[in-house]
C-alpha positions as CSV (number, residue, x, y, z in Angstrom):
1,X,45.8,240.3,22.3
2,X,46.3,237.1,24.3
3,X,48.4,234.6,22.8
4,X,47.5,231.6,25.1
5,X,43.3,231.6,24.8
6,X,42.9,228.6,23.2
7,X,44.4,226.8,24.7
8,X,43.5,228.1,28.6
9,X,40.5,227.7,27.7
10,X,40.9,224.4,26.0
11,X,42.7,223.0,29.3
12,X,39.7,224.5,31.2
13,X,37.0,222.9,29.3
14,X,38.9,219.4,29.6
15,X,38.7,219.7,33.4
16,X,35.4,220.6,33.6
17,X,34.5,217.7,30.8
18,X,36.3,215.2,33.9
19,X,34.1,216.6,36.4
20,X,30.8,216.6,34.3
21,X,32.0,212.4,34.3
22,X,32.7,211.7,37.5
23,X,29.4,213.8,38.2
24,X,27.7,211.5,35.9
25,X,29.2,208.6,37.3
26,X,27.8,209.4,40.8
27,X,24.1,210.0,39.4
28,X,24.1,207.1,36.9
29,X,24.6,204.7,40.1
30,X,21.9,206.1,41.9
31,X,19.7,205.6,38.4
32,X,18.7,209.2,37.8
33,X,17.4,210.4,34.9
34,X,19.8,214.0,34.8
35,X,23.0,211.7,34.2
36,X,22.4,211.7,30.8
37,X,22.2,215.4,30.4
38,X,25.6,215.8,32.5
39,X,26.8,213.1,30.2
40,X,26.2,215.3,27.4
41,X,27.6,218.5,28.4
42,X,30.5,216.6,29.3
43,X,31.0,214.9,26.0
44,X,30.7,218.7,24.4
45,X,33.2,220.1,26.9
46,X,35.7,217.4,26.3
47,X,35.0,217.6,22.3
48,X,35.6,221.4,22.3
49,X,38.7,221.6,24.9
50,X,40.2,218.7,22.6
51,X,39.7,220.5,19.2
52,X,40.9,224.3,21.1
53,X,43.9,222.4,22.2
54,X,44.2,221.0,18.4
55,X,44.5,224.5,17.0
56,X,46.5,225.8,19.3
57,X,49.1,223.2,18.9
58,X,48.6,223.5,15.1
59,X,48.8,227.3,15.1
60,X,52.2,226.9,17.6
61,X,53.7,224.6,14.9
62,X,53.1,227.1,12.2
63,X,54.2,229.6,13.9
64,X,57.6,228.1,14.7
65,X,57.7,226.5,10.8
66,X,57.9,230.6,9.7
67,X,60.6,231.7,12.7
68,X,62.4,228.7,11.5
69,X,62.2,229.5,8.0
70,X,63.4,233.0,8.6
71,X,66.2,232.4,10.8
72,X,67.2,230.2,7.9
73,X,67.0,232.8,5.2
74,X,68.5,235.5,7.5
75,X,70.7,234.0,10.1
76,X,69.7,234.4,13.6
77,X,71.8,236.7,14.6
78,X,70.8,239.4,11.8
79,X,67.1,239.4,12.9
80,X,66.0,242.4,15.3
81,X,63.0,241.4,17.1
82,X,60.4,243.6,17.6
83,X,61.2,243.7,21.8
84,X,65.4,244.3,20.7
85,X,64.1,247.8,18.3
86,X,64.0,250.8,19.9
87,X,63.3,254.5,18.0
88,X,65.6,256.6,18.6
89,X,65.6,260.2,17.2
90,X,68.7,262.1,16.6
91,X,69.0,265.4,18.2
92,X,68.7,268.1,15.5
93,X,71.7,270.0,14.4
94,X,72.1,273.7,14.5
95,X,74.2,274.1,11.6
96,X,71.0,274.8,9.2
């Protein structure tokens, strides 16, 4: 699963929100009448990359709170991540 969606695409939507402006900045001088509707989506796009970027950052702070937490209760050094574990079987004896 990807770790980093919301907030690519939050960073994505904010961009595009700064284009849909400057966009609307360029119609609303020449007084036409699609400005507004550019000045909408724009307004969603920037509401939506802001509020993605929100709960990423939220969900980031939670999720260092709990490695935090559990290198406090078990010392960092006694953790084995989940990249460190390997299986390893043990080669069967023959003395059965």
């Amino acid at each position: 699963m990807l770790k980093k969606t919301k907030f690519y695409v939050g960073i994505t939507m904010l961009i595009q929100s700064a284009s849909f402006m400057a966009m609307f900045i360029m119609l609303c001088r020449k007084k036409k009448s699609l400005s507004k509707a550019i000045l909408a989506v724009a307004l969603a796009g920037g509401i939506t990359g802001a509020c993605l970027l929100y709960l990423d950052a939220k969900d980031e702070l939670k999720r260092r709170k709990i490695i935090a937490a559990r290198d406090a209760c078990c010392g960092e050094h006694d953790w084995i991540s989940d990249e460190d574990y390997e299986l390893h079987e043990e080669p069967a004896s023959d003395e059965e």
